[in-house]
N, C-alpha and C positions, 0 to 999 in steps of 0.2 A: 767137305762142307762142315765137316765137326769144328777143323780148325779152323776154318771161319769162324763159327759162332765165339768158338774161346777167344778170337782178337776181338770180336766187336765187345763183347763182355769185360773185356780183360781196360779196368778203370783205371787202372797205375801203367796202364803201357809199357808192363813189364815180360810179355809175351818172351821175347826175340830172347830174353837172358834164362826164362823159367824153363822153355821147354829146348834151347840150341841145347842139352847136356843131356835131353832123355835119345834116347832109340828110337828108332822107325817102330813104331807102335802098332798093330792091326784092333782092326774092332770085328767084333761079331757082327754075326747078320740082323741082329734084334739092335744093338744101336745106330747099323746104316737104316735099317728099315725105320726107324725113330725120328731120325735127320730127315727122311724124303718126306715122312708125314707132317713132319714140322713145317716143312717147306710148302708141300702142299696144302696145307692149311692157311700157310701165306698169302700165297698166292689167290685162293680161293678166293679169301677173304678181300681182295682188290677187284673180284669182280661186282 
């Protein structure tokens, strides 16, 4: 979901060039757990 949010933010739709050169990255559990709250605040917020 992280790299979701970096395409939809990402205003020069330069994505595909910035990150094809990094590594397979891992995230700690404090920025998955960051993303789900994000999302569920989303979400909430459409009901």
């Amino acid at each position: 979901m992280r790299y979701m949010k970096y395409i939809i933010n990402d205003d020069t739709l330069s994505f595909s060039t910035k990150w094809a050169a990094k590594s397979r990255n891992s995230y700690t559990q404090e920025q998955l757990d960051e993303v789900c709250i994000e999302v569920a605040d989303y979400l909430q917020s459409l009901l």
